[in-house]
N, C-alpha and C positions, 0 to 999 in steps of 0.2 A: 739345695736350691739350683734349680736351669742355669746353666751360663745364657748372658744374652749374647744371641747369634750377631746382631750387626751393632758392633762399638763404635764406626766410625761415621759420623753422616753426613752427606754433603746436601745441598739444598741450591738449586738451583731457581733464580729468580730473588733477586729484593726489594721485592714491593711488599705490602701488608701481609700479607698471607704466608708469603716463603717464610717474610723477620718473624713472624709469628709462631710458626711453624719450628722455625731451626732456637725456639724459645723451648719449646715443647720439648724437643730433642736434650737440648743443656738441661733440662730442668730434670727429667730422668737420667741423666749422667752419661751423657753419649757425649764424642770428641764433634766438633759442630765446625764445619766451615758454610757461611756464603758465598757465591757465586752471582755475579752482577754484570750488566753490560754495562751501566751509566759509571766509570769513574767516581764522579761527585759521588751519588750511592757509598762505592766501596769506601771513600778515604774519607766521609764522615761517619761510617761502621767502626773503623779502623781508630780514627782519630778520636769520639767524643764517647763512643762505645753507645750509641742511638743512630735510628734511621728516621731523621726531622721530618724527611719528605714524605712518608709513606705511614711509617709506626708511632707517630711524634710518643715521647716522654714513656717510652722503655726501655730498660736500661738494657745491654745488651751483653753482660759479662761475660767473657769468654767463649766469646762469640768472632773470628777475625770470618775478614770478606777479601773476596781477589776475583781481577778480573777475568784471569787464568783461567780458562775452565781446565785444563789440564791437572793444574794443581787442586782445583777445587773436588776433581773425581778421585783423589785417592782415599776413596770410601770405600767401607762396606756396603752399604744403599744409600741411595741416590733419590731424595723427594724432589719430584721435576713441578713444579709451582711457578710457571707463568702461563700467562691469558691461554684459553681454547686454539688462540688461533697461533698462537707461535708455538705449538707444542712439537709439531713437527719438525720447524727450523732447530729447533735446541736440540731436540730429540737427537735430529741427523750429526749435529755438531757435535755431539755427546761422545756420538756412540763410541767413535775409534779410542777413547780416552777407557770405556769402559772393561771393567777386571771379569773375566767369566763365572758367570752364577751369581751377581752383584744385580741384585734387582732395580729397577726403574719404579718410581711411585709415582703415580699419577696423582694429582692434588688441583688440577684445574676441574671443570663441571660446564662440559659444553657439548657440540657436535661440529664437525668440521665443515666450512662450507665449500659448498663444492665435490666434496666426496660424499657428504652423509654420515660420514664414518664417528665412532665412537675412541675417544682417547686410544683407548686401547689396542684398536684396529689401527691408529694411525700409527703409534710402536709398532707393533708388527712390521710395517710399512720402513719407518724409519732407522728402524733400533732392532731389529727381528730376533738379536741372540739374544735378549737381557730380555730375563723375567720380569712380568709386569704386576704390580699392584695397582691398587687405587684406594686414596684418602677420600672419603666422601661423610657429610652429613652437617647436622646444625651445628655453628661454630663459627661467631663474628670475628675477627683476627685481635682486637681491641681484647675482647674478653679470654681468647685464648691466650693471648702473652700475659695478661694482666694472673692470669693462674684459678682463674674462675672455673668452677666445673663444667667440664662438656667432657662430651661421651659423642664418637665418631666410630664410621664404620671404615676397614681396611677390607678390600675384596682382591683375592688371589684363585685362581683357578684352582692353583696348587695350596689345600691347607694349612700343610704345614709354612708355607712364606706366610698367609695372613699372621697365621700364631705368631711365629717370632717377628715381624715385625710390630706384631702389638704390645710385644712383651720389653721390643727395641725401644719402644717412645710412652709406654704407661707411666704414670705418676699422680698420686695423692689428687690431681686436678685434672687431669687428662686420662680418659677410660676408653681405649679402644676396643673396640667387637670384630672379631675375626666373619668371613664373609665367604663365601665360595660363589656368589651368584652377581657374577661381571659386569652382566647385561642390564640387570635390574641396578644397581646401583648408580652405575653409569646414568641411566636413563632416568634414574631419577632428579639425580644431582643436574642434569640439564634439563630437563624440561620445567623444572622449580622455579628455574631463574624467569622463565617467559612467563608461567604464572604468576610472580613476582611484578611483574611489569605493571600486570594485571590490575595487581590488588594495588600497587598504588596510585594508576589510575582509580581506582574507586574513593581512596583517598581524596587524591587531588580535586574531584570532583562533588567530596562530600555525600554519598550517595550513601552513606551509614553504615554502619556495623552486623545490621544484615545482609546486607548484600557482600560486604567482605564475608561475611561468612557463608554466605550461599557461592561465592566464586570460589575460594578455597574447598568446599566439599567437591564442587563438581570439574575444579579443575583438576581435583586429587585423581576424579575418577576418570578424565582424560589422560592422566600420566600412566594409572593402571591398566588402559583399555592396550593403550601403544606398547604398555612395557610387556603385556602377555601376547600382542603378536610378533613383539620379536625374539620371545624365549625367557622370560624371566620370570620367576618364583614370585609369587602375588605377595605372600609374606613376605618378603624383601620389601617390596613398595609401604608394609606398613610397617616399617623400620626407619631407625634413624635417618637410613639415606632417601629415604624416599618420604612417607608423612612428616618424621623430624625435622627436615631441613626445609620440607615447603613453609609447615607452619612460623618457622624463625624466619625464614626471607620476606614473609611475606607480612611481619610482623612490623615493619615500618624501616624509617628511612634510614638507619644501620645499611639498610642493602641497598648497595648500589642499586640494582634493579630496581625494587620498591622505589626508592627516591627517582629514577631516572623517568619510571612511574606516572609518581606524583606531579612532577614537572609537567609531566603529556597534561593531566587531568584540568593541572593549572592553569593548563592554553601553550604550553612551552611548544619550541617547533622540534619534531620526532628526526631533522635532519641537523641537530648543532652533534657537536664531537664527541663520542662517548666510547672512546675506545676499551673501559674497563669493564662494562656493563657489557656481559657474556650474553646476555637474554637477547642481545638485538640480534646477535647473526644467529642465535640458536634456533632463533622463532620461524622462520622461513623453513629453515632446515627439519623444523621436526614437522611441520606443516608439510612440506611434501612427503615426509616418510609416510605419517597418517593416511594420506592419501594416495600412496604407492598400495596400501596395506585395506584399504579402504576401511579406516578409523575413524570415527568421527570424533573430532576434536575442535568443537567452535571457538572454544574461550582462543586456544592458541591460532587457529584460523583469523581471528578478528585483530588480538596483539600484532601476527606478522603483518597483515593488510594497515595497521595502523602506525606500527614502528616503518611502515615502506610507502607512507605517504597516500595510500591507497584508499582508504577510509577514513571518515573523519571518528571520534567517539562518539557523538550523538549518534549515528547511524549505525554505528556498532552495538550500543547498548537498545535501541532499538530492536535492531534484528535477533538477537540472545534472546530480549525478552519476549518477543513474538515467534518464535521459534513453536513447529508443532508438537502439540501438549505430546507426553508419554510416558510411559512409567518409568520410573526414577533408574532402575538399574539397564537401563537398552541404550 
C-alpha cells in the first residue's frame, strides 16, 4: 500500500467550511489542527470540542484550534479555507511560516476584486514558493462533516500533488478526483455562486421550476463560454467542479448564494451585509472579464447590475426574456 504523502494538516480558517473540512481530514486519519482569528472560535474548538457559531452540533474529536498561525503551519499541507476575498491577507501572513514543497490548497470559490485574478493567480502573488492546489465542487459543510457522501475535485498543475493530496483526505465518505485543469475549475467554482444568486431569485419570486431550469442550463452554458476563453478543458466544466457544484448551489437555500438569492426575489434590499455570500463581488468581476473577452454572458450581466443596485429584477427578467431569438448553442 502508498504511504500517504501529507500526515499533517493544518486548515486555515474556522468558519463552516475550514470545521468541515479539517472533519474530512481526521476522519481519514490525518494529525488535524485549526487556525482561527476570532478567539471565542478557538477556545470553544478547544474547550466543548464544537464550533457553535458556524458548525453547530459536530462533534469535533481531536481536532485542537489556535490562534497561532505559526503553530498551526506545522503541517504537511495546508487547506487555506477562508472567504475569496481575504485569501490574500492570509495567504501573505502564511507564507513565512511555510516549510518548502508543503503545498497551499485553495478551498475558497471566488475571483478577486480588483485584480480579476483567480485563487490561484493571487498565490502566486502572495505565497509564490508554495505549490498550489485547489478543493473545488458540490459539498454543503453540514453534509460534509456530517460523513454523507460527496465526491470533490482537487486541481494541481503538478499531478502527482492532486494524487496525493487525494489519497491525504479520501475516506469511506469523502471521494476526491485528481484534476490538472486549474483554470477551469477555478472558474467553475466561481462563477456558480453568481448563478446561484440567480436561481434563488427565481425562487424568491416564484417564477417555477422551469425557468429554474432553463436559467441553470443556460447559465451552465455562460460558465462554459468564459471558461474556454480563458484556457480551460470544456470536460472540466462538466465535472464535479463545474455542472456538480452549479446544480447543488443552486439547489436551494443550503447556499448562501441561493438564499441571499431568494431574499433579492422576496423584495430584500441587494445593499444589507452579506459578507459570506462570495457571488456578490464575484458577479461584477466575472462580468467585466466576459466583456474584456467579448463573452456574452446575460444571466451574470443582469445578477452583477442587480446585486449593484443598478437594475431592478422586473427589468432584468424582462430584458433575458426579450432578448434576440437565436440558436441555442451561440
Amino acid at each position: 500500500m502508498t504511504a500517504v504523502r501529507y500526515q499533517r494538516i493544518a486548515v486555515l480558517g474556522g468558519g463552516a467550511w475550514g470545521t468541515a473540512l479539517a472533519v474530512v481530514a481526521a476522519r481519514a486519519g490525518r494529525a488535524v489542527r485549526i487556525w482561527a482569528r476570532d478567539p471565542d472560535v478557538v477556545a470553544a474548538i478547544d474547550q466543548s470540542r464544537e464550533n457553535p457559531r458556524y458548525l453547530p452540533d459536530i462533534t469535533l474529536d481531536h481536532i485542537p484550534a489556535t490562534t497561532n498561525i505559526g503553530a498551526a503551519l506545522r503541517a504537511d499541507a495546508v487547506l487555506l479555507a477562508v472567504p475569496a476575498q481575504a485569501t490574500r491577507s492570509v495567504a501573505a501572513i502564511a507564507a513565512p511560516y511555510l516549510a518548502e514543497g508543503h503545498p497551499l490548497v485553495i478551498c475558497a470559490k471566488g475571483l478577486e476584486t480588483g485584480t480579476a485574478k483567480r485563487m490561484s493567480e493571487v498565490l502566486a502573488d502572495a505565497a509564490p514558493d508554495a505549490p498550489v492546489a485547489v478543493l473545488s465542487g458540490p459539498g454543503f459543510a453540514t453534509d460534509v462533516a456530517q460523513g454523507l457522501p460527496t465526491a470533490v475535485t482537487i486541481a494541481a498543475s503538478d499531478e502527482r500533488l492532486a494524487r496525493d493530496l487525494c489519497q491525504s483526505l479520501a475516506s469511506r465518505s469523502f471521494r476526491p478526483y485528481a484534476e490538472t485543469d486549474l483554470i477551469g475549475v477555478e472558474l467553475g467554482g466561481a462563477v456558480k455562486n453568481v448563478l446561484a444568486i440567480a436561481a434563488g431569485i427565481v425562487a424568491g419570486r416564484r417564477l417555477g421550476a422551469s425557468a429554474l431550469a432553463a436559467l441553470i442550463a443556460r447559465g451552465f452554458a455562460e460558465m462554459r463560454r468564459l471558461a474556454a476563453a480563458l484556457g480551460a478543458r470544456a470536460e472540466t466544466l462538466m465535472g464535479l467542479s463545474g455542472l456538480g457544484d452549479l446544480v447543488l448551489t443552486c439547489s436551494g437555500p443550503q447556499s448562501r448564494n441561493f438564499a441571499y438569492g431568494q431574499m433579492l426575489g422576496e423584495g430584500g434590499d441587494p445593499n444589507d451585509d452579506h459578507p459570506l455570500v462570495e457571488g456578490i463581488a464575484t458577479a461584477s468581476v466575472a462580468r467585466d472579464l466576459a466583456r474584456r473577452h467579448r463573452i456574452a454572458m446575460p444571466i451574470v450581466d443582469a445578477v452583477a447590475a442587480i446585486v449593484g443596485g443598478n437594475l431592478t429584477i422586473d427589468a432584468a427578467i424582462e430584458a433575458l426574456m426579450t432578448r434576440p431569438l437565436k440558436h441555442e448553442t451561440e
